[in-house]
C-alpha positions as CSV (number, residue, x, y, z in Angstrom):
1,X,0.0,0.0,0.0
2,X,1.1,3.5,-1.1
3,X,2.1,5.7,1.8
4,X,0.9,9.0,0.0
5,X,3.7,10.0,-1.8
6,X,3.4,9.7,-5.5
7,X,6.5,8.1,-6.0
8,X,6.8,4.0,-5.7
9,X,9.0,1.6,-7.3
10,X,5.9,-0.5,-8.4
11,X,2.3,0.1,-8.6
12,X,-0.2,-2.6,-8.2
13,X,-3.4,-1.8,-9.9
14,X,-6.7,-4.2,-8.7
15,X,-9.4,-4.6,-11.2
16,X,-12.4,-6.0,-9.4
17,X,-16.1,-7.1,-10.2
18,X,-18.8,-9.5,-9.0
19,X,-17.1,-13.2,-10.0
20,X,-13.9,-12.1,-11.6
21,X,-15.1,-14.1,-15.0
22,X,-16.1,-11.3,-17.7
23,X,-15.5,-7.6,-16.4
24,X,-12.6,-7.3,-14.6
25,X,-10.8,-9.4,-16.4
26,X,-11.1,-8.0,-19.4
27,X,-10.5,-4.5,-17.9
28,X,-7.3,-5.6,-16.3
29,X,-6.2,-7.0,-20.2
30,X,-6.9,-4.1,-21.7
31,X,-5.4,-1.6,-19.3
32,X,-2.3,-4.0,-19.2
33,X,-1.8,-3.7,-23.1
34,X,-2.8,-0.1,-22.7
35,X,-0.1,1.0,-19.7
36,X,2.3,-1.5,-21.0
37,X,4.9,0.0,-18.8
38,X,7.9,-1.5,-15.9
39,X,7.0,-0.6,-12.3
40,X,3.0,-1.2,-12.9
41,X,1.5,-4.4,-12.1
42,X,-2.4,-4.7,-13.2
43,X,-4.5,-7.6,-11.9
44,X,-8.1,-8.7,-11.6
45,X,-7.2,-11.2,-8.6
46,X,-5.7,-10.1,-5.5
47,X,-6.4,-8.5,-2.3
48,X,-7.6,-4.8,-1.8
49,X,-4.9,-4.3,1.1
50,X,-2.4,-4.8,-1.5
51,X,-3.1,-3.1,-3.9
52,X,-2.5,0.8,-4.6
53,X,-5.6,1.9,-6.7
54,X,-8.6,-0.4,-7.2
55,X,-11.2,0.5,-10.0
56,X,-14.7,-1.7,-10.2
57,X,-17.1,-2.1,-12.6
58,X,-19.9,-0.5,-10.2
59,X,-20.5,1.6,-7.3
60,X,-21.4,-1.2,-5.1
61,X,-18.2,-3.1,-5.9
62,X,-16.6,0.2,-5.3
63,X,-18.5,0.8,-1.6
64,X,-17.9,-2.4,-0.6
65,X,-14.1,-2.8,-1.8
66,X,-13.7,0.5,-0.2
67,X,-14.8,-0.9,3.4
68,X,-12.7,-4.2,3.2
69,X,-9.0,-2.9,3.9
70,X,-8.2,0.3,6.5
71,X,-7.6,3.4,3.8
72,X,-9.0,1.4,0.4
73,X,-11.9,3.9,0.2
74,X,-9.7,6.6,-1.0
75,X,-7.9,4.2,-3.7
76,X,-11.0,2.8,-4.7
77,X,-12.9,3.9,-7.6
78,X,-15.2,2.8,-11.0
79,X,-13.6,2.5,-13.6
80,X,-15.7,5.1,-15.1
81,X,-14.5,7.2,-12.1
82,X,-10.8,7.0,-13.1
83,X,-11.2,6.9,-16.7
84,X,-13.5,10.8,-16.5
85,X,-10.6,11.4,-13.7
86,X,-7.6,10.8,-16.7
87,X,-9.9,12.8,-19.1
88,X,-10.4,15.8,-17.2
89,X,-6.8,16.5,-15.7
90,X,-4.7,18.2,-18.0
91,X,-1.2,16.2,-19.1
92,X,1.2,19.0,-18.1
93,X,-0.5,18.6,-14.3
94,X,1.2,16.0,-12.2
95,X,4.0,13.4,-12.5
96,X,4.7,12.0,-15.8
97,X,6.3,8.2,-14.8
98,X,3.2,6.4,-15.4
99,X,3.4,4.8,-11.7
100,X,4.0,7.9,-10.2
101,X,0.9,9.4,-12.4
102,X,-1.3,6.8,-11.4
103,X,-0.6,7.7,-7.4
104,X,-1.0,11.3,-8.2
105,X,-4.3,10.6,-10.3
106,X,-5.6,8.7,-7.2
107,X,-4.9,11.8,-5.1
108,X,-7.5,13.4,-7.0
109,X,-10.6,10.9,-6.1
110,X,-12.6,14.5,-5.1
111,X,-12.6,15.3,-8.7
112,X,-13.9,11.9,-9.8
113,X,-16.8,11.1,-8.0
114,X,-20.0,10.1,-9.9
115,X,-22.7,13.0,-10.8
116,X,-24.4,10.2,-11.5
117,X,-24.6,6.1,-11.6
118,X,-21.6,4.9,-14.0
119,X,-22.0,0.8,-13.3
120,X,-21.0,-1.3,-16.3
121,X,-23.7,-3.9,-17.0
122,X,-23.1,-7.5,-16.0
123,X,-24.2,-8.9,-19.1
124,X,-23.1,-12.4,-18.0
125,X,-25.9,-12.5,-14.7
126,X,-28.3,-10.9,-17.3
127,X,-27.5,-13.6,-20.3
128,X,-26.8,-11.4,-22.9
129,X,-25.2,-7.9,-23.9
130,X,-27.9,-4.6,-24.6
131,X,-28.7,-4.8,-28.3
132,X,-26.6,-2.8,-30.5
133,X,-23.3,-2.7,-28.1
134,X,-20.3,-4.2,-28.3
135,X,-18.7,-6.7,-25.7
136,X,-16.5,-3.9,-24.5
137,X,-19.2,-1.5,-24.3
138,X,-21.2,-4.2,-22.5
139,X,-18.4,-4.7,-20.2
140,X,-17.8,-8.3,-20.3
């Protein structure tokens, strides 16, 4: 766990969802090929004490990740969260190692919070993916 500097040799970023079989799974894939980058580690299995930022496919994984470990609420977020988070904060703002970023991104949860409900859909406890989406889209 990060001591609230935003510089760490390594970076472990969690990627969490109901069953660990469709969302975060995929999420952790595509944010490893997406970082690709030495001193960040990005999983979909692992604990929440361990882990420096954890992002979830919905506000109730987020609520309830964020009351398993002492200090994971502030390091947890949706993935929506982060991504609007990364959107809206300027590149020249902030560290530019990618590890240190991510720390210093996670520093700035208060910007991030939901206006509104962000989950992504569990298309595999609802059978299928909404018409006219794709499987990334769907989140699965």
């Amino acid at each position: 766990m990060n001591d609230g500097s935003y510089s760490k040799a390594a970076v472990h970023l969690l990627v969490v969802c109901t069953a660990n079989v469709a969302r975060s799974p995929l999420a952790a894939a595509l944010l490893r090929a997406q970082i690709g980058t030495p001193g960040v580690t990005v999983t979909s299995a692992g604990t929440i004490a361990d882990a420096d930022l954890v992002l979830t496919a919905t506000e109730e994984h987020r609520d309830h990740c964020g009351g398993l470990a002492p200090g994971a609420g502030p390091r947890t977020f949706t993935l929506q969260e982060f991504a609007r988070l990364l959107q809206e904060t300027p590149f020249e703002q902030g560290p530019v190692r990618i590890a240190d970023r991510l720390l210093w991104l996670r520093s700035q949860a208060h910007y991030a919070r939901p206006r509104e409900p962000e989950d992504i859909p569990d298309v595999v406890a609802a059978g299928e993916a909404p018409k006219g989406s794709t499987s990334a889209e769907a989140g699965c």
